[in-house]
DOFIDO-920068 format. One record per residue: x, y, z of N, C-alpha, C in turn; residue in three letters; chain. Coordinates in Angstrom, 1 decimal. Layout:
<rs>
X Y Z X Y Z X Y Z ALA A;
...
</rs>
This chain:
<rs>
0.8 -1.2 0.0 0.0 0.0 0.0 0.9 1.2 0.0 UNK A;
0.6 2.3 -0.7 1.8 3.3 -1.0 1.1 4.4 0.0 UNK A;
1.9 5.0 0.7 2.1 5.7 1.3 1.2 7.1 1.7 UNK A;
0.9 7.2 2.7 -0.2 8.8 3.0 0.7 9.9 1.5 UNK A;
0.2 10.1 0.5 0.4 11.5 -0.3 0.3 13.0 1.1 UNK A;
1.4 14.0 0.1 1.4 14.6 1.2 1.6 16.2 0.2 UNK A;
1.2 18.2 0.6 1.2 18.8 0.0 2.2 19.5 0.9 UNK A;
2.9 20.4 -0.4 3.2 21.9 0.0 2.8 22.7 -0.1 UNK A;
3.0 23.3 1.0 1.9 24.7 0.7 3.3 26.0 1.3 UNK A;
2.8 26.8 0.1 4.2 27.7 0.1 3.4 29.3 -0.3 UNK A;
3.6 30.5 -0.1 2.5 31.9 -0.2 4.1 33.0 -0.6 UNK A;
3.8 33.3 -2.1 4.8 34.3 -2.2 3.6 35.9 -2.4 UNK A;
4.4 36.9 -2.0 3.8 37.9 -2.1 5.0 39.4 -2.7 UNK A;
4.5 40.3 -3.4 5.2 41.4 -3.7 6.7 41.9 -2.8 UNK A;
6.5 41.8 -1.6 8.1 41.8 -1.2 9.1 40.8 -1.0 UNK A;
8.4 39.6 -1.8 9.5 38.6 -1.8 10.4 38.8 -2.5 UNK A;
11.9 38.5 -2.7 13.0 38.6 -3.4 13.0 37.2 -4.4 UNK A;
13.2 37.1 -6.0 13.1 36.5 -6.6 14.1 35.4 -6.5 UNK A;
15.5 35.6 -5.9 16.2 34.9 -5.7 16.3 33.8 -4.6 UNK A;
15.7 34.8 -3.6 15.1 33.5 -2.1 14.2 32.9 -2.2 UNK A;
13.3 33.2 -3.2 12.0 32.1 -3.4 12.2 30.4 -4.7 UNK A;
13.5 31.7 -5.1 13.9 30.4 -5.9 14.5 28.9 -5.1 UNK A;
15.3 29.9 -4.2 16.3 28.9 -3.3 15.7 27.7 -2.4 UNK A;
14.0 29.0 -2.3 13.4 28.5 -1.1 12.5 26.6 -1.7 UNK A;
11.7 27.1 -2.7 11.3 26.3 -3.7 12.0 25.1 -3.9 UNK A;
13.6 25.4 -4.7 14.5 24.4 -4.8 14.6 23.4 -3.3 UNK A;
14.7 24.2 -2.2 15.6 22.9 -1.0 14.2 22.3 -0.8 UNK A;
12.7 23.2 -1.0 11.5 22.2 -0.8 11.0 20.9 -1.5 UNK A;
11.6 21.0 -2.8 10.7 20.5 -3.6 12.5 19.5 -4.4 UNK A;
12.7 19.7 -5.4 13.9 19.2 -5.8 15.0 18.5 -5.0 UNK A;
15.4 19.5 -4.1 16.2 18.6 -2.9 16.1 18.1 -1.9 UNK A;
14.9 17.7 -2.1 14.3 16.9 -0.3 14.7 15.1 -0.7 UNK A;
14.8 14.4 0.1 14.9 13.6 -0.5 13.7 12.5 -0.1 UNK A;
12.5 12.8 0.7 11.1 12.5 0.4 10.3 13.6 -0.2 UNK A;
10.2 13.6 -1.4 9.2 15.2 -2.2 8.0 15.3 -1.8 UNK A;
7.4 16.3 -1.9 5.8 16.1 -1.7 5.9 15.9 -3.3 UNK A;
4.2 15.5 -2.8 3.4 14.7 -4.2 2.8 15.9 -4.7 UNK A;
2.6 17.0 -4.4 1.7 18.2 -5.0 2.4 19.6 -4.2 UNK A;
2.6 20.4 -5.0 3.1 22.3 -4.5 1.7 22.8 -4.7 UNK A;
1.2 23.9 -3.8 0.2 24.6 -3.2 0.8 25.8 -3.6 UNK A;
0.8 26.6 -4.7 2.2 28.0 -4.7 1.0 29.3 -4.8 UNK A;
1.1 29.9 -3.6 -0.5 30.9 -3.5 0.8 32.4 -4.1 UNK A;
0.1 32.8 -4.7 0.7 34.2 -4.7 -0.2 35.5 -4.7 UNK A;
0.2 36.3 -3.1 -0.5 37.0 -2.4 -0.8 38.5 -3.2 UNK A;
-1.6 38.6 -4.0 -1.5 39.8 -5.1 -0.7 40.0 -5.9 UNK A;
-0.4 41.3 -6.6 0.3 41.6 -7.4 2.0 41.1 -7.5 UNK A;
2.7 40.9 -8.0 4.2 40.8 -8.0 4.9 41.6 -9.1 UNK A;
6.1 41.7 -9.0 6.7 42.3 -9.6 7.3 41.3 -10.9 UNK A;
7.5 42.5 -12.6 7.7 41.0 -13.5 8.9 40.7 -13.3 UNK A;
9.5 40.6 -12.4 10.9 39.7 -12.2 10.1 38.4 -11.6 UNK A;
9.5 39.1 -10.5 9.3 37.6 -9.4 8.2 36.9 -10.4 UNK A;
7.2 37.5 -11.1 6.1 36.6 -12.2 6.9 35.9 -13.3 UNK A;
8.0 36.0 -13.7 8.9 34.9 -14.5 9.3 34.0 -13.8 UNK A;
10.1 34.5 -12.6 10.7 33.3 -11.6 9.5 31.9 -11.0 UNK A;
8.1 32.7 -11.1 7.6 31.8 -10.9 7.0 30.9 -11.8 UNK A;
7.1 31.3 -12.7 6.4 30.8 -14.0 7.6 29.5 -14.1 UNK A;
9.2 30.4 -13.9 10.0 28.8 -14.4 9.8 27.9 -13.0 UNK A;
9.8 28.3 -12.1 9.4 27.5 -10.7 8.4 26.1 -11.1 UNK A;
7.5 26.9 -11.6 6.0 26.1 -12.2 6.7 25.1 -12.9 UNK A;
6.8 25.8 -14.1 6.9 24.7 -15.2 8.7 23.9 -15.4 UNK A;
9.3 23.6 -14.0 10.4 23.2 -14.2 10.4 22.6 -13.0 UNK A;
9.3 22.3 -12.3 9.0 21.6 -11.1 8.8 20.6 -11.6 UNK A;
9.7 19.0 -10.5 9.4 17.3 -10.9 8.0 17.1 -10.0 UNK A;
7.5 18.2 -9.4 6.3 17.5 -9.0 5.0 18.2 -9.9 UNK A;
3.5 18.2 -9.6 2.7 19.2 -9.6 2.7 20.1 -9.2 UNK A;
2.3 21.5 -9.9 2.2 23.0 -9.0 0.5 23.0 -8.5 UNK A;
-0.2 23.2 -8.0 -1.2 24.3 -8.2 -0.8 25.6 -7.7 UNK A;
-1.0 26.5 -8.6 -0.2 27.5 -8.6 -2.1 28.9 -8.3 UNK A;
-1.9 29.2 -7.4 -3.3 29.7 -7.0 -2.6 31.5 -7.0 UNK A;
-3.5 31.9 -7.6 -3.7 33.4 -8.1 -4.4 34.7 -7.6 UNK A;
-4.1 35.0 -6.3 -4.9 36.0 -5.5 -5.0 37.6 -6.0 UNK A;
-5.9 38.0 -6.4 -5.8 39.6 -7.2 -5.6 40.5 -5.7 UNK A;
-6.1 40.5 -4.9 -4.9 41.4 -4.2 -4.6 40.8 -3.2 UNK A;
-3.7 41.9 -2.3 -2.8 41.2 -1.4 -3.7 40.9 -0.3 UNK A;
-3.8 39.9 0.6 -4.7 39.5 1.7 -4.1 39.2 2.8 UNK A;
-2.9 38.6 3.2 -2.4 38.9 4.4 -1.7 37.2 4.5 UNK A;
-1.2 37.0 4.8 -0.6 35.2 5.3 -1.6 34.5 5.7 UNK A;
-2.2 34.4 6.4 -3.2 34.0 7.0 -4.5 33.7 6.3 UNK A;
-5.1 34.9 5.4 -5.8 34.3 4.4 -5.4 33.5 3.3 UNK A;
-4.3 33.9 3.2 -3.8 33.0 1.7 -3.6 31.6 2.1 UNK A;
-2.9 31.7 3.0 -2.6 30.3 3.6 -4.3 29.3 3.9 UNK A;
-5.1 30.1 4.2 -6.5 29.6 4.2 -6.9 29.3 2.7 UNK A;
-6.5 29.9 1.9 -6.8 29.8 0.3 -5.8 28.8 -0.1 UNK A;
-4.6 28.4 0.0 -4.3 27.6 -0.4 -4.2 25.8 0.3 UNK A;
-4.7 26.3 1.7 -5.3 25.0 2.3 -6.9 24.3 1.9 UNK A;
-7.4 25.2 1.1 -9.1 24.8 0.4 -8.5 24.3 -0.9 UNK A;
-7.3 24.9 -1.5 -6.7 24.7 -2.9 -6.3 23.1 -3.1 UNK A;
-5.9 22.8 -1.7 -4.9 21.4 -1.8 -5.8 20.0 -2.2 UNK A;
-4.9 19.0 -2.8 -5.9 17.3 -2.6 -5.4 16.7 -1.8 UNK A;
-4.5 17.1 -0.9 -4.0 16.2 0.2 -4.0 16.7 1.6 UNK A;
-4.4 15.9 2.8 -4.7 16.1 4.0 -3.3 16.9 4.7 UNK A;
-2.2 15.9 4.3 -1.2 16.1 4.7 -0.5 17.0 4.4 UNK A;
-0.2 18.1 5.1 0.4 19.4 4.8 1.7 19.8 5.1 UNK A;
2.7 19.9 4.3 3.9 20.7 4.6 3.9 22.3 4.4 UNK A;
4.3 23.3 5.3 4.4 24.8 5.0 5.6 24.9 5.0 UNK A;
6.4 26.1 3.9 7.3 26.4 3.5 7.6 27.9 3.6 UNK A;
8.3 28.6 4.0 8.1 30.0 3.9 9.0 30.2 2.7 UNK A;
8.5 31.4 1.6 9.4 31.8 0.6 10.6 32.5 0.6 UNK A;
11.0 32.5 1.8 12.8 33.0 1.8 13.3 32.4 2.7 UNK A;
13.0 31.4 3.5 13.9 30.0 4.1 14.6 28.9 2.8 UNK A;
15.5 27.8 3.8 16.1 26.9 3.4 15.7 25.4 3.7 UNK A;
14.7 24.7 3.0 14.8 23.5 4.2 15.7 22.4 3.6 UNK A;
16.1 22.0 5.0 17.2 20.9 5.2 16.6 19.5 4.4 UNK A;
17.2 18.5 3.7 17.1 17.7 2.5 16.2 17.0 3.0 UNK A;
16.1 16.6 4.1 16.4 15.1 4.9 15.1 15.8 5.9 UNK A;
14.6 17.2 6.1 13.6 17.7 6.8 12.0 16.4 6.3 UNK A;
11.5 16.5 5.5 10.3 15.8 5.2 10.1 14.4 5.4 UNK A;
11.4 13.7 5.1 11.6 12.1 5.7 11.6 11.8 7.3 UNK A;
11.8 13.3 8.0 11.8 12.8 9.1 10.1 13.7 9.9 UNK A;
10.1 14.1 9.2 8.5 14.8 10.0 7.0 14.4 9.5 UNK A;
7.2 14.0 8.0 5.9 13.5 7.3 5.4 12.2 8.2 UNK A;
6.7 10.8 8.2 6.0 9.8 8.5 5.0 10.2 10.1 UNK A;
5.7 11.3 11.1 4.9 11.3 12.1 3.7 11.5 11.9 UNK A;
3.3 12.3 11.0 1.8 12.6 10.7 1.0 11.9 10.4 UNK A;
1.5 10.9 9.4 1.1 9.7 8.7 0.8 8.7 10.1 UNK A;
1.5 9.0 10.6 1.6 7.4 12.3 0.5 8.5 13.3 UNK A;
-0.2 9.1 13.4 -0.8 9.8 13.8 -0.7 11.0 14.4 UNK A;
0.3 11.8 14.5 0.3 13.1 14.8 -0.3 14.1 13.8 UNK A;
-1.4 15.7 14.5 -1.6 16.4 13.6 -1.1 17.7 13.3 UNK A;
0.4 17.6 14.1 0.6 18.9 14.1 2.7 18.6 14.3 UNK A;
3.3 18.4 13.4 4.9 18.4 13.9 5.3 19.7 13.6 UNK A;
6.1 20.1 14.4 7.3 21.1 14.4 8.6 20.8 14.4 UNK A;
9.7 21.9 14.2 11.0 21.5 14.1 11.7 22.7 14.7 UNK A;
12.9 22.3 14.9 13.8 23.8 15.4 14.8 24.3 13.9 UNK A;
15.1 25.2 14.3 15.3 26.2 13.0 16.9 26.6 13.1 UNK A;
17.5 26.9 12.2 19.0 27.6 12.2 18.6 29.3 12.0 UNK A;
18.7 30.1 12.2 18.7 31.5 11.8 20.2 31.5 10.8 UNK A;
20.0 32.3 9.6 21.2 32.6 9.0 20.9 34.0 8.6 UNK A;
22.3 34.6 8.4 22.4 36.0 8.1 22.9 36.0 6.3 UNK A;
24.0 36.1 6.0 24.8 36.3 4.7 24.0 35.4 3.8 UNK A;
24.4 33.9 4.4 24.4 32.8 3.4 24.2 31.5 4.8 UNK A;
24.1 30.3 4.0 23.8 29.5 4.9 25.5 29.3 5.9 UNK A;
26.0 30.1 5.6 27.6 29.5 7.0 27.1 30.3 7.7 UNK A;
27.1 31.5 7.7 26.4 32.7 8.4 25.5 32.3 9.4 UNK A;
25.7 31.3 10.0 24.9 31.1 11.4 24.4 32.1 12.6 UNK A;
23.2 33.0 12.8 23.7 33.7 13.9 22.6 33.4 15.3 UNK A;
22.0 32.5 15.3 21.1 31.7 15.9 20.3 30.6 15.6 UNK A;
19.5 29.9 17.2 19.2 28.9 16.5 17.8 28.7 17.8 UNK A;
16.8 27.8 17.3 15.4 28.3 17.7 15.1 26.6 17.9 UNK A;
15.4 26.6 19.6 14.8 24.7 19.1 13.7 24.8 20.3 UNK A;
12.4 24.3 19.9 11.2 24.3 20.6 11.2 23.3 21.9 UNK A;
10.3 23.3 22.3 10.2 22.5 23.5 9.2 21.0 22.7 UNK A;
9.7 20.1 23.3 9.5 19.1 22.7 8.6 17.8 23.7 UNK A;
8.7 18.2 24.8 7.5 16.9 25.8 6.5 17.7 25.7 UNK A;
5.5 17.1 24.9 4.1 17.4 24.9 3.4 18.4 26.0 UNK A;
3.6 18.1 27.4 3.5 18.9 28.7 3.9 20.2 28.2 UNK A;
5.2 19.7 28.3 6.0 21.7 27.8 5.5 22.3 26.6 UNK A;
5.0 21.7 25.8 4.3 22.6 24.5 3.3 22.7 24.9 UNK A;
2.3 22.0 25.8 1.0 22.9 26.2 1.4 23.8 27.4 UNK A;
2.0 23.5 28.3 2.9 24.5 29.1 3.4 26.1 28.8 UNK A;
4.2 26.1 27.6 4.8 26.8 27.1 3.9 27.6 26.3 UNK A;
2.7 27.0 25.2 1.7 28.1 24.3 1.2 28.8 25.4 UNK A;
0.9 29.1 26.5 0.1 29.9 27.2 0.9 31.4 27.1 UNK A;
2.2 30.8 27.1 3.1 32.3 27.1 4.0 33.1 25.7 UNK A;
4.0 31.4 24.8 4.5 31.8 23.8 4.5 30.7 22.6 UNK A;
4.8 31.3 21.2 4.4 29.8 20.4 5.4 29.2 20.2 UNK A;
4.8 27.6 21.0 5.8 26.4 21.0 6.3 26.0 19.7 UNK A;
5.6 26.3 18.4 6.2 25.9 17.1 6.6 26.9 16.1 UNK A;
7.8 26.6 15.8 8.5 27.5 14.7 7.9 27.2 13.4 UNK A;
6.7 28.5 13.0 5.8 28.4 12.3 6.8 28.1 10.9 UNK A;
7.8 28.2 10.3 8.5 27.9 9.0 8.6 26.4 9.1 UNK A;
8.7 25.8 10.0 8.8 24.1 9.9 7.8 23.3 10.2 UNK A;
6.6 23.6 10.4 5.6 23.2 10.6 5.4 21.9 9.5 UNK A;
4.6 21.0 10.1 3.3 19.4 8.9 3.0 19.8 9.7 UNK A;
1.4 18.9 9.2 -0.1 19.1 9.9 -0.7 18.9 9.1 UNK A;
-2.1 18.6 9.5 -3.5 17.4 8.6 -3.9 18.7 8.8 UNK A;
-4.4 18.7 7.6 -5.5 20.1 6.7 -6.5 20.1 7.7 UNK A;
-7.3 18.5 7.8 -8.7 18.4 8.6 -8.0 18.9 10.1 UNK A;
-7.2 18.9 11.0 -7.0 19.3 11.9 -7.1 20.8 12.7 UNK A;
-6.5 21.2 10.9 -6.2 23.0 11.0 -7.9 23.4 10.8 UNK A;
-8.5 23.0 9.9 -9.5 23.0 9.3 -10.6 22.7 10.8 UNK A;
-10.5 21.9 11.5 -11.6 21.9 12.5 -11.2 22.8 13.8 UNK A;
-10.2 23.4 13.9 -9.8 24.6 14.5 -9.8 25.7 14.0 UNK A;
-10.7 25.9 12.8 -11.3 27.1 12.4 -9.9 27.8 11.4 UNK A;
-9.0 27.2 10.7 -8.0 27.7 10.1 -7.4 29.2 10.8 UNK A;
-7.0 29.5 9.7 -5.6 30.6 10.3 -6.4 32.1 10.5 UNK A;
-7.6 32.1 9.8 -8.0 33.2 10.2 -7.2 34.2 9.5 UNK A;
-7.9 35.8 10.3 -6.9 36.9 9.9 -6.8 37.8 10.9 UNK A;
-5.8 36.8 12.3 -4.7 38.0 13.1 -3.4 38.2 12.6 UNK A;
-3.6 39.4 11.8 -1.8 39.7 10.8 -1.1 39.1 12.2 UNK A;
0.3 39.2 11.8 1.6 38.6 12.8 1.3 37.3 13.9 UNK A;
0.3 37.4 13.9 0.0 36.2 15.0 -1.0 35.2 14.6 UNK A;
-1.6 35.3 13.3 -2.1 33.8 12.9 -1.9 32.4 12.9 UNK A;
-0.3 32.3 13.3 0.3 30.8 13.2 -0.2 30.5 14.8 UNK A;
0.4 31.3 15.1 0.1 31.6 17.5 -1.4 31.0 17.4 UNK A;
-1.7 31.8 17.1 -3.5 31.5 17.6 -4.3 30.4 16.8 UNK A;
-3.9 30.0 15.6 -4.2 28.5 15.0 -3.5 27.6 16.4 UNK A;
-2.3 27.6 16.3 -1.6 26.2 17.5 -2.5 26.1 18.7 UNK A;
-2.9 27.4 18.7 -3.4 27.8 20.5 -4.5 27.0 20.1 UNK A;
-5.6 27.2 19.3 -6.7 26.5 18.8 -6.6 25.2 19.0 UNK A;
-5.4 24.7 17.9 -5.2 23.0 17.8 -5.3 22.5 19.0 UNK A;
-4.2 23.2 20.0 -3.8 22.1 21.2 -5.4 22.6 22.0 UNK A;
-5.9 23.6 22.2 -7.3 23.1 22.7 -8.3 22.5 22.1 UNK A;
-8.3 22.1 20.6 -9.1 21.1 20.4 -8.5 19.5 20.4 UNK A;
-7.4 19.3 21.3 -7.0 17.9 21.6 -6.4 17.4 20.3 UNK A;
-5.0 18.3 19.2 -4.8 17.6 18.4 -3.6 17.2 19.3 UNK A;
-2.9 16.2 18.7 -1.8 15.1 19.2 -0.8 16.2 18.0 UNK A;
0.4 16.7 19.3 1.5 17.4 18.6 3.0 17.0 19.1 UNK A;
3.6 17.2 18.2 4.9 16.6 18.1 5.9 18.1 17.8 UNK A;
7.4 17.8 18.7 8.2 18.7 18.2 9.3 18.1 18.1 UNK A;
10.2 18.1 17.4 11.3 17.5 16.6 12.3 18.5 17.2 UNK A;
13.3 18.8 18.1 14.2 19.7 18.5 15.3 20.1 17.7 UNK A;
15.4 18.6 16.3 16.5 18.9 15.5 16.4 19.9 14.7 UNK A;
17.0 20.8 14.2 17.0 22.1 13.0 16.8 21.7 11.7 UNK A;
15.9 22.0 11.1 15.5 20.8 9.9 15.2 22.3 8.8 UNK A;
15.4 23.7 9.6 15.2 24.6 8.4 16.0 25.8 8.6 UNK A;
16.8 25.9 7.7 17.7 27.2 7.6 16.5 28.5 7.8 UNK A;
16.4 29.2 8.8 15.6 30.5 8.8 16.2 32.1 8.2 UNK A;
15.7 32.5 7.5 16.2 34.0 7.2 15.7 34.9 8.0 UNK A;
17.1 35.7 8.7 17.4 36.8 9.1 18.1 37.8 8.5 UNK A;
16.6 38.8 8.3 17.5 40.2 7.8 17.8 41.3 8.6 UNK A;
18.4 42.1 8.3 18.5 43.0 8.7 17.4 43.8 9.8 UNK A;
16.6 43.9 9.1 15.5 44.3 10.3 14.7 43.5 10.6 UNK A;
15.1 42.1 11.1 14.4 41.2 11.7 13.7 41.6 13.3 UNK A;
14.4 42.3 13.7 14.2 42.5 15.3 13.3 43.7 15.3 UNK A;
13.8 44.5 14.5 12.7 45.7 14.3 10.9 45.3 13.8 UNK A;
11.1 44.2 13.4 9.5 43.5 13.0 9.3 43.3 14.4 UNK A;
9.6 42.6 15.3 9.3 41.8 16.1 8.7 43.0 16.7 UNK A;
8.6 44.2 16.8 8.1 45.0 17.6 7.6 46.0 17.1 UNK A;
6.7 47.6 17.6 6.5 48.1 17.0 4.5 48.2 17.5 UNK A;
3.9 49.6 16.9 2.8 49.4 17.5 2.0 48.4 16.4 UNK A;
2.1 48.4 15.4 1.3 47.2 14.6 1.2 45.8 15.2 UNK A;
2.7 45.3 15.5 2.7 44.2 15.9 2.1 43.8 18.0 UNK A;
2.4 45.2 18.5 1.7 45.3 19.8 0.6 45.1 19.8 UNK A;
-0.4 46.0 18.8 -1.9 45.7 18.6 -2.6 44.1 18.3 UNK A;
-1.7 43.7 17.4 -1.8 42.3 17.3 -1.6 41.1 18.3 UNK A;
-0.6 42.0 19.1 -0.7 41.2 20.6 -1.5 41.2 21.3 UNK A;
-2.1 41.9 21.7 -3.1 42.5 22.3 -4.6 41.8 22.0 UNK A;
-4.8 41.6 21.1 -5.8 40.8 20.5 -5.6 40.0 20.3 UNK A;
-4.4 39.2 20.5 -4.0 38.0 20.6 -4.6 37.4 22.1 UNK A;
-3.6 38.2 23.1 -4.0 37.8 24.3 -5.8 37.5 25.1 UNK A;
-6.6 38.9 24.2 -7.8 38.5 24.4 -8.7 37.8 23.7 UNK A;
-8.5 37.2 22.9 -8.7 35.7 22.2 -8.4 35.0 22.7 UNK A;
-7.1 34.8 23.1 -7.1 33.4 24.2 -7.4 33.4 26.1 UNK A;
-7.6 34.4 26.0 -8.7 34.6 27.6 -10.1 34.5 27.0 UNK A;
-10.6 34.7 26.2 -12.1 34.6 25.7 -12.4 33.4 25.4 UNK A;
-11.2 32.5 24.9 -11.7 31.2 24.7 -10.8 30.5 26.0 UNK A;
-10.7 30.6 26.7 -10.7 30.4 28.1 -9.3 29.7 27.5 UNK A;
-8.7 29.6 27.3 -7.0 28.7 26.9 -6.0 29.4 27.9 UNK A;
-6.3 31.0 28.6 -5.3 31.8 29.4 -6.4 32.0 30.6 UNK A;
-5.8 31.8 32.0 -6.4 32.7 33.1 -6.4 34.2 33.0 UNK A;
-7.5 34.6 33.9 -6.4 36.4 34.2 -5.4 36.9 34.4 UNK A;
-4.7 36.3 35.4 -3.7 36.7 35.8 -2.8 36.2 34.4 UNK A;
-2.5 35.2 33.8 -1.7 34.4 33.1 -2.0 36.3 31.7 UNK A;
-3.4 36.2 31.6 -3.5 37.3 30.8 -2.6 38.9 30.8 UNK A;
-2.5 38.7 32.1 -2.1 40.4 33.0 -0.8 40.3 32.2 UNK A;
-0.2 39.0 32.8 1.5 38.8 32.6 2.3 38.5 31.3 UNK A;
1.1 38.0 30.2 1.5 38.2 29.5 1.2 40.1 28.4 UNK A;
0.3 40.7 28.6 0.4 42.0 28.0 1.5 42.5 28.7 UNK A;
2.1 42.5 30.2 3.0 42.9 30.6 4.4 42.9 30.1 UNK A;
4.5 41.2 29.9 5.9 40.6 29.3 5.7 41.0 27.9 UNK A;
4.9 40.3 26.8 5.1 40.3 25.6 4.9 41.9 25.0 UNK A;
3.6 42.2 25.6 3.5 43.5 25.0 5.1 44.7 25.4 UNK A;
5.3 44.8 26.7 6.7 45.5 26.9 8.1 44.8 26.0 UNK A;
7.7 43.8 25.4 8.8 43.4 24.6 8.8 43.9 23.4 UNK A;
7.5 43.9 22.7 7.1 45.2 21.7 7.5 46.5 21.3 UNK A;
7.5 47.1 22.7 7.6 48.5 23.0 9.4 48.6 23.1 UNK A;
10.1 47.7 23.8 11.3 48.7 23.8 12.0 48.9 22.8 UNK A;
13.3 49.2 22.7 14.0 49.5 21.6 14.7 48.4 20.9 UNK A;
14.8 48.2 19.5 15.5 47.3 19.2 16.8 46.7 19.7 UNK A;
17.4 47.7 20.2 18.9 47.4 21.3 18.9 46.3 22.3 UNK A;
17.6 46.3 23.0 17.1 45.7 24.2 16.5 44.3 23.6 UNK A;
16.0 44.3 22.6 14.7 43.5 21.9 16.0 42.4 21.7 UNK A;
17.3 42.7 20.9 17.9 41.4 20.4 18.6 40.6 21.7 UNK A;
19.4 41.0 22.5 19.6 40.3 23.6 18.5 39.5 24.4 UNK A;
17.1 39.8 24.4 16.7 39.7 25.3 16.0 38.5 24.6 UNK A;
15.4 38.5 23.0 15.3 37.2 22.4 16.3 36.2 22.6 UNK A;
17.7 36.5 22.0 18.4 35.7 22.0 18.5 34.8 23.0 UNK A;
18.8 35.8 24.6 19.4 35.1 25.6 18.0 34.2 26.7 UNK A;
16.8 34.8 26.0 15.7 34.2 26.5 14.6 33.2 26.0 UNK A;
14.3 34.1 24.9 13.0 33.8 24.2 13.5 32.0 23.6 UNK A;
14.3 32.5 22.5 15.0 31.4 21.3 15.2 30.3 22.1 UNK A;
16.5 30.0 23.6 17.2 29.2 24.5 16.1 28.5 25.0 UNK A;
14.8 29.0 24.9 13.9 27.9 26.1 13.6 26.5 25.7 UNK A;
13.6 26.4 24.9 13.2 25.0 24.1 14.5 23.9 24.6 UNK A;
15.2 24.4 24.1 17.3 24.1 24.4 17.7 23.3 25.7 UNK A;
16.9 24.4 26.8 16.8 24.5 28.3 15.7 23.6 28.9 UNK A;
14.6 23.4 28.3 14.1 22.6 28.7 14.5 21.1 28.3 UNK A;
14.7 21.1 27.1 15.0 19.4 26.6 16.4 19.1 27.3 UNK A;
17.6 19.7 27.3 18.5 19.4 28.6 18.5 19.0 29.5 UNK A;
17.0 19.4 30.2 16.7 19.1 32.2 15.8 17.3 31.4 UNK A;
15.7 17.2 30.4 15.2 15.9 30.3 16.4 14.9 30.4 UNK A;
16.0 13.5 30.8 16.9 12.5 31.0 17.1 12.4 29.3 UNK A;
18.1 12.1 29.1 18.7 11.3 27.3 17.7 10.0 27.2 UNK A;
17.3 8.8 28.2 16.5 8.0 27.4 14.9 8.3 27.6 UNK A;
14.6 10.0 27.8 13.1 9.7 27.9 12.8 9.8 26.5 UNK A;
11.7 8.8 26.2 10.9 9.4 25.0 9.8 10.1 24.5 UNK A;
9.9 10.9 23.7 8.9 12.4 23.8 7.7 11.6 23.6 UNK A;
6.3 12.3 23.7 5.1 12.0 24.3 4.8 11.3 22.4 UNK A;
5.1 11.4 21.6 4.7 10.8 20.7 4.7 9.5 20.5 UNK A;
5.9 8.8 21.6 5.7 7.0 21.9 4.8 6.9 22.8 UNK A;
4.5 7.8 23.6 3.4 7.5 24.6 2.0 7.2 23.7 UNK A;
2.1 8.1 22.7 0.7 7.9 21.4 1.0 7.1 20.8 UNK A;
1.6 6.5 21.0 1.5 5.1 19.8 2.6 5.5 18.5 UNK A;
2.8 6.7 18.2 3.7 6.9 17.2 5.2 6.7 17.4 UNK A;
5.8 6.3 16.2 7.0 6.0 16.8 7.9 7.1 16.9 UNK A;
9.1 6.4 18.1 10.4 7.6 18.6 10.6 8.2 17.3 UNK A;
10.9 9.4 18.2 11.4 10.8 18.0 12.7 10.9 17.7 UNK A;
13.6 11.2 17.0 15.3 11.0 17.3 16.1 10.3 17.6 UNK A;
</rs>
């Protein structure tokens, strides 16, 4: 019997660079060495005619299927990603972001979990600066089941670029919606309160892009407001206490507000490390909660 079929789903939009989506495309699709069976390629409004050729050879020079889905204007990640998850024929979902790298060997080791019954895997990430030597961080999640529902109350346990997941899962948690900056957050927050079975893979399985003004996104009043409405969505669907509420507009929102100066040490030496820090205090032979489900070891 051949194997769960499985999609990419990948969202380019007008400020993508033609060169990183090329790159991005290639390590998804060409160099993996399990491919998906079908590409989902949404493109979020208008583009520029450099990036409309790059995609066109993307299309037609791809060894798998494209559906290549056509949005007349720009809608936001969250919707598109909602439009190209109604676009798909397969349950099984890979997300790719269009200026990451993923690692060859990433989809052989995260598809079969989904397939064995998990509906939601994650991975940990490399951050690169120049080029892929250019290491200048690295983002590894928390991985005992406990600690990822532990951990979403204050922050999101999955590094949204490395994400699988069953369509019907995202899909009966009401999809990604449209909270700009925080749509991936509040879908996970959803899943794990509607009892999906989730997995996190601690290994780095995707080169992440960092630019230049990476840290300057991370803050700012756009992205505060988004927090903010973040937090009272998950107090309204009862997933945060009050207090748990207070502490986070306190923490996350003042993390918003300060200056970028403050913002990058305080990721670095906090935010990124917790995943790292908690799977260390774990014994070496425990095995993550996914053998406890019946799916097989993790690493």
């Amino acid at each position: 019997m051949a194997p769960e079929p499985f999609s990419l789903l990948m969202t380019v939009y007008g400020g993508d660079r033609k060169e990183y989506v090329r790159a991005a495309f290639h390590s998804a699709v060409h160099d993996q060495v399990l491919r998906p069976d079908e590409v989902v390629l949404v493109q979020d409004g208008p583009v520029s005619p450099e990036l409309a050729v790059c995609l066109k050879e993307l299309v037609s020079g791809s060894p798998v299927e494209v559906n290549f889905l056509r949005l007349e204007r720009n809608r936001g990640l969250g919707p598109a990603l909602d439009a190209g998850l109604a676009a798909g024929r397969h349950d099984i979902v890979a997300r790719m972001d269009a200026d990451d790298v993923a690692m060859p060997h990433r989809f052989k080791l995260q598809v079969p979990l989904v397939r064995a019954g998990a509906d939601l895997v994650g991975a940990g990430l490399l951050e690169f600066g120049a080029d892929l030597n250019d290491i200048v961080g690295r983002r590894i999640p928390p991985s005992d089941p406990m600690d990822i529902a532990r951990y979403s109350r204050i922050h999101d346990p999955f590094n949204h670029p490395t994400v699988v997941y069953r369509r019907s899962a995202v899909v009966a948690a009401g999809g990604y919606g449209d909270l700009p900056l925080m749509e991936d957050y509040w879908l996970f927050v959803r899943m794990i309160a509607n009892g999906a079975r989730v997995v996190n893979l601690a290994e780095p399985l995707v080169y992440y892009r960092v630019s230049d003004g990476a840290y300057e996104r991370r803050g700012g009043r756009a992205l505060l407001n988004s927090e903010l409405r973040l937090q009272r969505e998950m107090l309204q669907y009862g997933f945060i206490t009050r207090p748990q509420y207070l502490r986070n507009v306190a923490l996350r929102g003042g993390y918003r507000l300060v200056p970028t100066a403050v913002r990058r040490p305080f990721y670095r030496w906090i935010v990124a490390p917790y995943g790292a820090r908690r799977n260390r205090n774990r014994s070496r032979g425990r095995i993550v909660a996914a053998t406890r489900d019946g799916l097989p070891p993790v690493g």
